[in-house]
N, C-alpha and C positions, 0 to 999 in steps of 0.2 A: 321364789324359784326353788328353793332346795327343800320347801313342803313338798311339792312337786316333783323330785327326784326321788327323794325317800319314800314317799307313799307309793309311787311309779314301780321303785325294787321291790316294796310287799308285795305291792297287788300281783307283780310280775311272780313273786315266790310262790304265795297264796295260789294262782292258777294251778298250780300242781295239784292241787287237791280238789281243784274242780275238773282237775284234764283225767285224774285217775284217784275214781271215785270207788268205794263200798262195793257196791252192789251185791249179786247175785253168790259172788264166791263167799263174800265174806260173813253175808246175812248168813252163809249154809254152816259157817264156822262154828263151835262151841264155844260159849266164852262165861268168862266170870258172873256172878249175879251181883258185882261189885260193876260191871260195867256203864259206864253213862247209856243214859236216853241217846237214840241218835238224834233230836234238835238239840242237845246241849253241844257238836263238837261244832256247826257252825255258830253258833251263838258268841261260843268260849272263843274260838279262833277268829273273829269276829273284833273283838274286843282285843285279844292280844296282839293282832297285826296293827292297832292304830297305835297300842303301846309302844310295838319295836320300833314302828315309825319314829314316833315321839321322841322316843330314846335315842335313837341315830342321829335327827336331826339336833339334839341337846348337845351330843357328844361332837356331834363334827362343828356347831358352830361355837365351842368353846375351845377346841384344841384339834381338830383339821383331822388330816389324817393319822394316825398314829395306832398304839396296839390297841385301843378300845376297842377303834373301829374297822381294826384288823378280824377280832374278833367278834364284831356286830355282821361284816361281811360274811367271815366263814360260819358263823349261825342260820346266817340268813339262806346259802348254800343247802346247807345241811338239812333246813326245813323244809326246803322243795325237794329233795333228793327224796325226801320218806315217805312220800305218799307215791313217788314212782318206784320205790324198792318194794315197799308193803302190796301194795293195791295192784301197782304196774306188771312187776314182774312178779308177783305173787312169793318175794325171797322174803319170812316174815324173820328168819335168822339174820341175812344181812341188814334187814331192816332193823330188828335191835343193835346190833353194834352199830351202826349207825347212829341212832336215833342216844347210845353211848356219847359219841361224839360231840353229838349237838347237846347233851345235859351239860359236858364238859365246854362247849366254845360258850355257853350261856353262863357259865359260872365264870370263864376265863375275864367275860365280858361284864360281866359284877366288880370281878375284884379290878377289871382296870379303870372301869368307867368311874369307880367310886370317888378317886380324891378329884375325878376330873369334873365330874357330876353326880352327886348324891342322887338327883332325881332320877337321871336317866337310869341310875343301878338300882333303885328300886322300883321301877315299871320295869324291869325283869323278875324280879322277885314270881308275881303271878304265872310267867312265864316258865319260870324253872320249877313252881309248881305244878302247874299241869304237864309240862312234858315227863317229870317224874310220874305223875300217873300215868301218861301217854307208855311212857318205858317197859310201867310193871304192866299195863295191860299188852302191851305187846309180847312181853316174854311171856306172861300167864296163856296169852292164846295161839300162841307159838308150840308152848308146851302141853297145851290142852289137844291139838290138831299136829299131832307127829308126821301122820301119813298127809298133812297138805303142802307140805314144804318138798320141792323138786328136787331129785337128785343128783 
């Protein structure tokens, strides 16, 4: 049953990026030639929702509720927030401090989960990788498209 709850909160998170998708605005964007393929961001995200899963479910059934999974909650938040900040309301500034936020509840969630769970803090590791690339390419394409940000 508590496979089934935690995988329940990604998949529920995860919809944000399929409720407010790319498209038409973003394809018109400029952007880095650092940028990924677009099959790589489902791919990646793909794989790292089964991770956070994994990791929640490690951490709550070793020690319940507490700051780990205070911070696995407010990550989990914070990942659905950014494809309705970016994509949604097209705010690609709010969407980087934001997407700030969530580099920080992912590290918060490393440094608590570790003595709680070695493993569950290292199936974030990938995770704090890529939303560090997630980060800089947001601020790169933020900065590259002045005039697409509302005022």
């Amino acid at each position: 049953m508590v496979w089934l709850v935690f995988f329940g909160l990604v998949f529920a998170a995860a919809l944000s990026g399929a409720v407010f998708k790319p498209g038409p605005w973003y394809d018109g964007l400029a952007k880095p030639s650092w940028n990924p393929p677009d099959w790589a961001f489902p791919v990646v995200w793909s794989i790292l929702y089964i991770m956070i899963a994994v990791a929640g479910v490690l951490v709550w059934r070793a020690e319940g509720w507490g700051t780990a999974m205070a911070f696995w909650a407010a990550q989990l938040v914070l990942n659905a927030l950014w494809s309705a900040l970016f994509f949604g309301a097209r705010r690609m500034d709010w969407a980087f401090y934001e997407v700030v936020l969530l580099w920080l509840s992912i590290i918060g969630f490393i440094v608590t989960a570790w003595p709680v769970s070695a493993t569950a803090a290292l199936l974030f590791v990938p995770y704090l990788a890529w939303v560090t690339t997630a980060a800089a390419l947001n601020r790169t394409v933020w900065r590259m498209n002045p005039g697409a940000v509302p005022s």
